[in-house]
MDTraj code that builds the backbone (N, CA, C; nanometers):
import mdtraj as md
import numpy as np

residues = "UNK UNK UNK UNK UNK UNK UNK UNK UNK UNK UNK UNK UNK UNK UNK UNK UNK UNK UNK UNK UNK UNK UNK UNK UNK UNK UNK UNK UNK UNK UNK UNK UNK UNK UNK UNK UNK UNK UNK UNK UNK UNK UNK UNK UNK UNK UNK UNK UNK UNK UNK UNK UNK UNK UNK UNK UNK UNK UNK UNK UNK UNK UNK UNK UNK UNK UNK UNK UNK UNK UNK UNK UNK UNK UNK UNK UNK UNK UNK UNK UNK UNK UNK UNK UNK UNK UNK UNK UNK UNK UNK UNK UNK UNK UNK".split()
xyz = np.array([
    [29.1625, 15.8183, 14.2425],
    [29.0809, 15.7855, 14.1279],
    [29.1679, 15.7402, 14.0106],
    [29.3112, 15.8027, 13.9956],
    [29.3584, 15.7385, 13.8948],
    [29.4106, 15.5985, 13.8878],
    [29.4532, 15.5918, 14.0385],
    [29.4686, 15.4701, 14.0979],
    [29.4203, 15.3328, 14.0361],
    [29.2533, 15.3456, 14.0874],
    [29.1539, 15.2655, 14.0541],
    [29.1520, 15.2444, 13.8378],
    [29.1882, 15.3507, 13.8029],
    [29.1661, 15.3531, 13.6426],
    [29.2750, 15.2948, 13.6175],
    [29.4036, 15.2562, 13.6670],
    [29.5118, 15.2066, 13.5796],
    [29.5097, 15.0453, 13.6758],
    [29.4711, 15.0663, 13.7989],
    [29.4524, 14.8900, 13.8537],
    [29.3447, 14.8425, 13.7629],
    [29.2562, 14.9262, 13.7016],
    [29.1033, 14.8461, 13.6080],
    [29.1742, 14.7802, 13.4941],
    [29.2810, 14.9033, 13.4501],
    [29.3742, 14.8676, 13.2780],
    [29.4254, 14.7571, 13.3246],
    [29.4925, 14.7414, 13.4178],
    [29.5713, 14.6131, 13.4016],
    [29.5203, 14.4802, 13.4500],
    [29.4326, 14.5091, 13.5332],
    [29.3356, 14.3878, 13.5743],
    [29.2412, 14.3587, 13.4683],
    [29.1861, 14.4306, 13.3673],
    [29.1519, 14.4247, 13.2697],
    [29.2432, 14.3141, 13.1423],
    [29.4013, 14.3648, 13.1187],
    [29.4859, 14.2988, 13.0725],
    [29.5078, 14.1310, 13.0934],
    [29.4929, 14.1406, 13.2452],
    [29.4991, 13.9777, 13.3014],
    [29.3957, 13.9159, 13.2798],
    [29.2824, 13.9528, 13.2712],
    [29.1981, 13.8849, 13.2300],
    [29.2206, 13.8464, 13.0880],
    [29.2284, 13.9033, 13.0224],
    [29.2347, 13.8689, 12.8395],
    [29.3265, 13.7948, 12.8806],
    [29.4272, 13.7765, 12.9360],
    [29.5593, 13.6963, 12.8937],
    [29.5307, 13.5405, 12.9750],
    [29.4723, 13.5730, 13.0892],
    [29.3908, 13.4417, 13.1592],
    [29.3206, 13.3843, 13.0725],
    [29.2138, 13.4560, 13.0015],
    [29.1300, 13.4203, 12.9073],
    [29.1702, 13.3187, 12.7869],
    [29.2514, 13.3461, 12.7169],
    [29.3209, 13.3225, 12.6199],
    [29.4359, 13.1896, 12.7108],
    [29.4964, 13.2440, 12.7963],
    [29.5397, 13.0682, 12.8489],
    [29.4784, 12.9694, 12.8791],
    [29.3220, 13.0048, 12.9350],
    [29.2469, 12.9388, 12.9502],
    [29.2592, 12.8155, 12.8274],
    [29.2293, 12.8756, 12.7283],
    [29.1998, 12.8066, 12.5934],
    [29.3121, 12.7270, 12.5568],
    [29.4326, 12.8139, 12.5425],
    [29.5656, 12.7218, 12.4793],
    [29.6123, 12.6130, 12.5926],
    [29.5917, 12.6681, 12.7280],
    [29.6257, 12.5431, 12.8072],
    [29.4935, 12.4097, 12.7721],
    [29.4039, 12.4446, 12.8263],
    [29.2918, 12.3375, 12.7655],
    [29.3314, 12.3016, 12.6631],
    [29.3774, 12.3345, 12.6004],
    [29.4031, 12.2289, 12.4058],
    [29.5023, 12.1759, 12.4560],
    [29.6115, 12.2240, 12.5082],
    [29.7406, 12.1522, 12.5350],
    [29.7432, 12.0231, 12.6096],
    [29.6481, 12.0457, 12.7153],
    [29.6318, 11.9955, 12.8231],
    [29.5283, 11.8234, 12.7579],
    [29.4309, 11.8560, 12.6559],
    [29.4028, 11.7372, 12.5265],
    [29.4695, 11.6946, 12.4855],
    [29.5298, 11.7448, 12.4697],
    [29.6682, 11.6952, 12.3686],
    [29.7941, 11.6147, 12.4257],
    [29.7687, 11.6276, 12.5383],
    [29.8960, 11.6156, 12.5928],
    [29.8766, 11.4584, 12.6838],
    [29.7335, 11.4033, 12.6626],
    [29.6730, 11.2742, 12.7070],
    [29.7768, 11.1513, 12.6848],
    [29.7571, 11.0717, 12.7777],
    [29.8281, 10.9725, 12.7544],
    [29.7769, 10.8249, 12.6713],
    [29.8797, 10.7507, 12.6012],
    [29.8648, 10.6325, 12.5237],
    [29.7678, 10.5903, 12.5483],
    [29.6684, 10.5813, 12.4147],
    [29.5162, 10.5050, 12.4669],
    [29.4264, 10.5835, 12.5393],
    [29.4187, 10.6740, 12.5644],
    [29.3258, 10.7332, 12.6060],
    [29.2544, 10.8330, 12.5214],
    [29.1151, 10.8057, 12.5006],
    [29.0610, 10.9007, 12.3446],
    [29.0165, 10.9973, 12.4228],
    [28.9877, 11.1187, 12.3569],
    [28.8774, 11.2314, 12.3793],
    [28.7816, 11.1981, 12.4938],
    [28.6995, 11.1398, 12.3826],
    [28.5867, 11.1211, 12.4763],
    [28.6063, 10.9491, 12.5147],
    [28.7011, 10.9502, 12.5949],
    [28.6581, 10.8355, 12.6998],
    [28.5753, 10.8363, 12.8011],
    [28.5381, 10.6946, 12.8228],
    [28.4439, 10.7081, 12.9136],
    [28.4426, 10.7164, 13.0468],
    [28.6083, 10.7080, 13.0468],
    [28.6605, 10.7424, 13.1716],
    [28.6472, 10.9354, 13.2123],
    [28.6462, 10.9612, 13.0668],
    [28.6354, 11.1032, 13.1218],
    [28.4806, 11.1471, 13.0935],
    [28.3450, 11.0654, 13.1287],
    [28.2881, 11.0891, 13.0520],
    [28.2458, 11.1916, 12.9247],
    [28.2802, 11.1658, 12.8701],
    [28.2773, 11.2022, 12.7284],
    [28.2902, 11.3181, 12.7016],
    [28.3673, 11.3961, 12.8026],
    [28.3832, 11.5435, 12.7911],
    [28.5506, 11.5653, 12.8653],
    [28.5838, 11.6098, 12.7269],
    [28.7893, 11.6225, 12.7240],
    [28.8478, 11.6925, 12.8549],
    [28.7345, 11.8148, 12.9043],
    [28.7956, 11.8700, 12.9944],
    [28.7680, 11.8006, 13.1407],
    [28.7262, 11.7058, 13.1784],
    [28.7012, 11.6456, 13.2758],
    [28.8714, 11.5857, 13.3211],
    [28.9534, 11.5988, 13.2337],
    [29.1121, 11.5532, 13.2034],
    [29.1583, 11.6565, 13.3326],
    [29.0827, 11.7689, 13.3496],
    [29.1170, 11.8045, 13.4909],
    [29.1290, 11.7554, 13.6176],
    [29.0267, 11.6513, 13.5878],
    [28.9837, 11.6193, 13.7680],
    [29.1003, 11.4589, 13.7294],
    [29.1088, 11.4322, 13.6408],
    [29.1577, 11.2695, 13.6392],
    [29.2927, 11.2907, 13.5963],
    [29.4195, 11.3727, 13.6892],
    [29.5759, 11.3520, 13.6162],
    [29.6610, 11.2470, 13.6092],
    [29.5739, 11.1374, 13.6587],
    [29.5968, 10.9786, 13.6069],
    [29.6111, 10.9914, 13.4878],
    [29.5654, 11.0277, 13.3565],
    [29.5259, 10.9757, 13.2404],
    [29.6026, 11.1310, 13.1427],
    [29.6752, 11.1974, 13.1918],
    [29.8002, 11.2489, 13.1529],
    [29.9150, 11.2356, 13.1534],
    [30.0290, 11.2961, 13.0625],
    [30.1647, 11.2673, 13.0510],
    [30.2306, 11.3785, 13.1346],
    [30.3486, 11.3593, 13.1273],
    [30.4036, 11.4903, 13.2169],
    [30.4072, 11.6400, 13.1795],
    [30.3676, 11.6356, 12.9686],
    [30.3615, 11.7900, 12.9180],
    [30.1829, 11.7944, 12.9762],
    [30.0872, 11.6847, 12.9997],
    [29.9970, 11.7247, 13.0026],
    [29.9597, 11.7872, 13.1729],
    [30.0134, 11.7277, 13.2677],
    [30.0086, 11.7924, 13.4011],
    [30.0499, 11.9318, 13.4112],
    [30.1988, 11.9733, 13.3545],
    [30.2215, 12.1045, 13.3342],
    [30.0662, 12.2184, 13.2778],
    [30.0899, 12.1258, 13.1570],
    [29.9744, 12.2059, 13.0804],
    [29.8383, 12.2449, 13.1895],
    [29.7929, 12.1027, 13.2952],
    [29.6946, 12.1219, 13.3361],
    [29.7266, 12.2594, 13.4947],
    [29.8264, 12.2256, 13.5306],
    [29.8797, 12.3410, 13.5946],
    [29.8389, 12.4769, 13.5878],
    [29.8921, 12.4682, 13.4684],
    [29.8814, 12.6348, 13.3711],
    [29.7384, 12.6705, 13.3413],
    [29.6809, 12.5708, 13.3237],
    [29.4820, 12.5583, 13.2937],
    [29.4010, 12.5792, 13.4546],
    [29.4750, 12.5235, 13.5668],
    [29.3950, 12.5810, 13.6739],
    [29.4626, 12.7344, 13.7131],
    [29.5687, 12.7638, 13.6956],
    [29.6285, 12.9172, 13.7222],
    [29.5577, 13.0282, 13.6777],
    [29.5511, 13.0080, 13.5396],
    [29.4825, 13.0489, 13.4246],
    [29.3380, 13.0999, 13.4394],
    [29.2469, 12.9470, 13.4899],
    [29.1342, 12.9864, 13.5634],
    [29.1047, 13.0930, 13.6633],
    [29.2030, 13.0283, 13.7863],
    [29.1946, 13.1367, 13.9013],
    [29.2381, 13.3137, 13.8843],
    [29.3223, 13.2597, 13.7989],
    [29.3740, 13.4265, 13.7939],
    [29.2991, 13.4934, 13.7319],
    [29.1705, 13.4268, 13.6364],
    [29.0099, 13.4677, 13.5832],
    [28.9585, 13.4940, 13.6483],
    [28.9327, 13.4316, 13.7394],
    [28.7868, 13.4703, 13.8580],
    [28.8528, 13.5779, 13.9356],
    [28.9716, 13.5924, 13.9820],
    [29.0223, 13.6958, 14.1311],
    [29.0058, 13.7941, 14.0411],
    [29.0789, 13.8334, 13.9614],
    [29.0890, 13.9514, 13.8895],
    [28.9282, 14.0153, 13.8280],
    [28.8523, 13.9178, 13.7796],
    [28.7018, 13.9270, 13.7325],
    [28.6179, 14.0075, 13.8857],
    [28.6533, 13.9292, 14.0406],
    [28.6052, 13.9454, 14.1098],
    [28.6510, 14.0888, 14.1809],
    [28.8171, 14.1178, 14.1427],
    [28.8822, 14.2424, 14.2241],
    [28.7832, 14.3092, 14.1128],
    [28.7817, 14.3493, 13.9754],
    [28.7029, 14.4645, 13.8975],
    [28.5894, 14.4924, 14.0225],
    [28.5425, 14.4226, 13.9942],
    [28.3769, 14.4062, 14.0666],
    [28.3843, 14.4235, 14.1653],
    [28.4814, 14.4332, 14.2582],
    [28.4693, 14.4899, 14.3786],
    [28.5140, 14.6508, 14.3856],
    [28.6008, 14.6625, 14.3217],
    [28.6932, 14.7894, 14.2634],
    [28.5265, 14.9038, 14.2226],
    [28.4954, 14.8799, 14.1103],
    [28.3000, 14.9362, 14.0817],
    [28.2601, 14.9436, 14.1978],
    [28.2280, 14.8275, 14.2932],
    [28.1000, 14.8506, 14.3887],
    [28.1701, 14.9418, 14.4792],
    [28.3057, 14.9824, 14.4977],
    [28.3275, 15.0635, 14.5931],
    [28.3507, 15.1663, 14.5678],
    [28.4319, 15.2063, 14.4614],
    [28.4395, 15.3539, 14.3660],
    [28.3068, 15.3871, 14.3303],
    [28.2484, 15.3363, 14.3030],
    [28.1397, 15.3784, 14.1898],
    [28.1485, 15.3922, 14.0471],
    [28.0723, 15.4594, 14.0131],
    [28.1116, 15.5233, 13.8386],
    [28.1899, 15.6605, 13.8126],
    [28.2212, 15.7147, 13.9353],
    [28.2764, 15.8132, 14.0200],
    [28.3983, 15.8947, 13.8608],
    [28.3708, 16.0178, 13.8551],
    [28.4143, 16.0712, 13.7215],
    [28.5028, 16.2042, 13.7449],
    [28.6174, 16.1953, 13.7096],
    [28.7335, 16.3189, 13.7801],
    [28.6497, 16.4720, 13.7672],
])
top = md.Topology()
chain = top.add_chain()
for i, resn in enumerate(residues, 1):
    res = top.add_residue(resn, chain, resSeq=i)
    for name in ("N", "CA", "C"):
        top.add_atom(name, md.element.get_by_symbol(name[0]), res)
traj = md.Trajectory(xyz[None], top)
């Protein structure tokens, strides 16, 4: 049981910190667009983060960046999904 309470703390931790890369990579990852290419192009239709699916239309800080923006993601969902599995099998279970 204590087990489960200090894997929650720190899987808990990764999430905030996923969370939060989420964001600074996404800005970076805008930012980091190449010559001529606006925001909302219509290549990306008109939504910045679509700069995911198209690493044509990034520079080399912006691929890194986008790197760090899909890691970021995943290491959101596994960790979101280990909690949630971690609950459905412990329970609410109380020392």
């Amino acid at each position: 049981m204590v087990f489960s309470k200090i894997l929650v703390s720190l899987l808990t931790c990764v999430i905030f910190l996923s969370w939060v890369g989420y964001f600074v990579f996404a800005y970076q990852m805008v930012k980091a667009r190449k010559e001529g290419v606006s925001i909302f192009d219509v290549r990306l239709m008109s939504n910045p983060l679509n700069l995911v699916f198209r690493p044509s239309l990034l520079s080399p800080q912006g691929l890194i960046a986008r790197r760090r923006f899909i890691i970021s993601f995943i290491s959101f969902i596994v960790s979101l999904v280990t909690i949630i599995l971690l609950f459905q099998r412990c329970g609410s279970k109380t020392d």
